[in-house]
C-alpha positions in Angstrom: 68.5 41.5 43.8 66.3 39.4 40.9 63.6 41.6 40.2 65.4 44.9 40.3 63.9 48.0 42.0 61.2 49.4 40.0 58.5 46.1 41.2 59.2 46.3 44.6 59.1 50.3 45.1 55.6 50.0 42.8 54.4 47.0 44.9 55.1 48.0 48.3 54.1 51.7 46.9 50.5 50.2 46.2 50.0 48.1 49.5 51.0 51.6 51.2 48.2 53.3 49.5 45.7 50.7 50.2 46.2 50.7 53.9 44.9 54.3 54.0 41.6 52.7 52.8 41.5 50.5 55.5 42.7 53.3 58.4 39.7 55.9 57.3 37.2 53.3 57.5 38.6 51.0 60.3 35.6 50.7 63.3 37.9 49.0 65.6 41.3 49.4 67.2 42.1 45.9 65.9 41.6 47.2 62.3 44.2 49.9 63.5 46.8 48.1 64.5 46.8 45.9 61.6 46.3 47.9 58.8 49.1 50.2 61.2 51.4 47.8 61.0 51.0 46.6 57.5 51.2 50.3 56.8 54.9 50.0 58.0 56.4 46.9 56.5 55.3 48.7 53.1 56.2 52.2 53.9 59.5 50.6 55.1 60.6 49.5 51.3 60.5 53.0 50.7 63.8 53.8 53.3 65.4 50.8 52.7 66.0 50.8 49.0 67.0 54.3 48.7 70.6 53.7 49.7 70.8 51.2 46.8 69.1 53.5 44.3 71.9 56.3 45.2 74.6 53.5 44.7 72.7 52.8 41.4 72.8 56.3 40.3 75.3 58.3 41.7 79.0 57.7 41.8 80.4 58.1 46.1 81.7 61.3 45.6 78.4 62.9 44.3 76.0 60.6 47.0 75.9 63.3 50.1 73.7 65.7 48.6 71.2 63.6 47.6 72.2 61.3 50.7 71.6 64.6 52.7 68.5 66.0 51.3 66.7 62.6 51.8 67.4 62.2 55.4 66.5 66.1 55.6 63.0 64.9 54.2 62.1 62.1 55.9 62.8 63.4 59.3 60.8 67.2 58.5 58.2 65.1 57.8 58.0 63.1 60.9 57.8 66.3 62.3 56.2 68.3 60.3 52.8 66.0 60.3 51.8 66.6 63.7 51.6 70.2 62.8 48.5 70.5 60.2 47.3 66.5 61.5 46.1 67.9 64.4 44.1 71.1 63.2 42.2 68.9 60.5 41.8 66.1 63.5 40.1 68.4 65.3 38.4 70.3 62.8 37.1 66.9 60.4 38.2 64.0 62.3 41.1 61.6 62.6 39.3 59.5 59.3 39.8 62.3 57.0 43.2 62.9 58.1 44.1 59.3 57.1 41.9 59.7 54.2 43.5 63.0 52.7 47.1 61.6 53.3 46.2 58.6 51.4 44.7 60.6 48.4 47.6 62.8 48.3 49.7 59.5 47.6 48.0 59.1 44.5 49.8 61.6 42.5 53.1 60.1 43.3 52.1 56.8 42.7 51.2 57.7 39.0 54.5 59.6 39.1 56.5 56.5 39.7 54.5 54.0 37.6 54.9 56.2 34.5 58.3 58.0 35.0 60.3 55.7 37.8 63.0 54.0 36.2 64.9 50.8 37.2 68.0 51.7 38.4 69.9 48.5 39.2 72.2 47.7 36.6 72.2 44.0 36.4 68.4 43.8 35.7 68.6 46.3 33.5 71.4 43.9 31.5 68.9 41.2 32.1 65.6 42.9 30.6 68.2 43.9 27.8 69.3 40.1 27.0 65.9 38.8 27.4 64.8 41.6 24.5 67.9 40.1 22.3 66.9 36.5 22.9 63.4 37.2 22.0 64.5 39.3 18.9 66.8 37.4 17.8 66.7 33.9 18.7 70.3 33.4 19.9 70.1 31.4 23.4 73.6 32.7 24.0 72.4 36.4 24.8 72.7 36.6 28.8 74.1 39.0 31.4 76.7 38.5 33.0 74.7 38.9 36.6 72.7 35.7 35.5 76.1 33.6 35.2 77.0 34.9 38.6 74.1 35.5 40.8 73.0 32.9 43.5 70.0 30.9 43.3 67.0 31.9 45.4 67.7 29.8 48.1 71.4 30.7 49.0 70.0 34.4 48.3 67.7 33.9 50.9 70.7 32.2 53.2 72.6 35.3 52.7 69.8 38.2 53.8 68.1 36.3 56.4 69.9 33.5 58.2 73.6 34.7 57.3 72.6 38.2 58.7 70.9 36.9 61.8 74.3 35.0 62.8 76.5 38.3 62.3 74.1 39.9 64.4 74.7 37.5 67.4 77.7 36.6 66.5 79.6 39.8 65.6 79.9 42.5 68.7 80.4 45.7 66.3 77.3 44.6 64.7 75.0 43.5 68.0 76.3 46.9 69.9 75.7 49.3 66.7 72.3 47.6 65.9 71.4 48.0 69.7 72.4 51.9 69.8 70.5 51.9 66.6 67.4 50.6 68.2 67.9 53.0 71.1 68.4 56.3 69.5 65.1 55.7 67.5 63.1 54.6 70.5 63.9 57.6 72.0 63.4 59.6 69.2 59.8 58.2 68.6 59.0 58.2 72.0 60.3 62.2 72.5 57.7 62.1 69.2 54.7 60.7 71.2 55.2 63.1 74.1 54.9 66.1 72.8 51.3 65.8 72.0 50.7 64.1 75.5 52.3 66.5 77.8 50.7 69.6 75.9 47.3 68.6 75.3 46.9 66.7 79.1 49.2 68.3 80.9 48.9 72.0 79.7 45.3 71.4 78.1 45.6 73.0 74.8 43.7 72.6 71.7 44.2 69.1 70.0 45.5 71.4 67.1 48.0 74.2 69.0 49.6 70.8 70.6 51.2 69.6 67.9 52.5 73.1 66.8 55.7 72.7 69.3 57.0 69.9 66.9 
């Protein structure tokens, strides 16, 4: 909301990268975990913006395709990892799997450094006043987002405490959150036991277990 887009996609872009470091060379399960976990608050950014970014850039009639194609994405990929993860686990090791996926990332996070542009218009109006103050020395340049937007602490208000007491207060939202929560437990879970049930159960090859996803 006061930075625009482009920082925190970069940012949590970055941090995302860098926890591949620390998954390839990990020696513990502690290091796991963490850098695990980390690895998800970052990668999270990346889902929860991209609703906004539509909104930014495509009117609500033209917002399903795109809408469409990303959910398409994210899911095939979920289940398409298993598939070749487990052949070059098996064949080089679980370190060069992490290592690989986080190389991979690199070309993509040239791409959006250099081409990714911000795509919320009120910053954009910002950046553009600040240029016109600079250039021409007339205070009175200003968006109209800056004569409207809440400070920083009633921001905060709004997206943390304000959404908490919907959530227990409101039973559309508590239920729909819950049934939320549910559907991708199970979902992740179904996830998890693919590989179990094959590769104990059945005894395949670490590899030809994930190939049912």
């Amino acid at each position: 909301e006061l930075v625009g887009r482009k920082i925190v996609y970069t940012a949590g872009f970055i941090g995302f990268c860098l926890c591949f470091i620390g998954l390839a060379l990990g020696r513990n399960m502690a290091t796991i975990l963490v850098m695990r976990t980390l690895q998800g608050g970052f990668g999270s950014i990346g889902t929860i913006l991209v609703g906004g970014t539509f909104d930014d850039m495509f009117i609500p009639d033209h917002r399903a395709v795109p809408m469409a194609l990303f959910s398409h994405i994210a899911i095939f990929g979920t289940m398409a990892a298993p598939i070749y993860a487990g052949f070059s686990d098996q064949g080089i090791g679980w370190r060069w799997s992490e290592a690989i996926q986080g190389l991979s990332n690199i070309p993509l996070l040239v791409v959006v450094l250099l081409c990714f542009k911000e795509t919320r218009g009120g910053v954009f109006l910002q950046n553009r006043a600040k240029m016109l103050r600079k250039e021409t020395g007339d205070e009175r340049w200003v968006a109209q987002e800056q004569l409207q937007a809440p400070g920083i602490k009633e921001a905060l208000y709004n997206s943390s405490v304000k959404a908490i007491a919907m959530l227990l207060s409101e039973p559309v939202v508590f239920f729909f959150g819950m049934w939320i929560a549910f559907t991708w437990f199970i979902t992740f879970l179904f996830l998890s036991v693919i590989t179990i049930t094959f590769s104990e159960e059945k005894h395949w090859p670490e590899g030809v277990a994930g190939l049912p996803y």
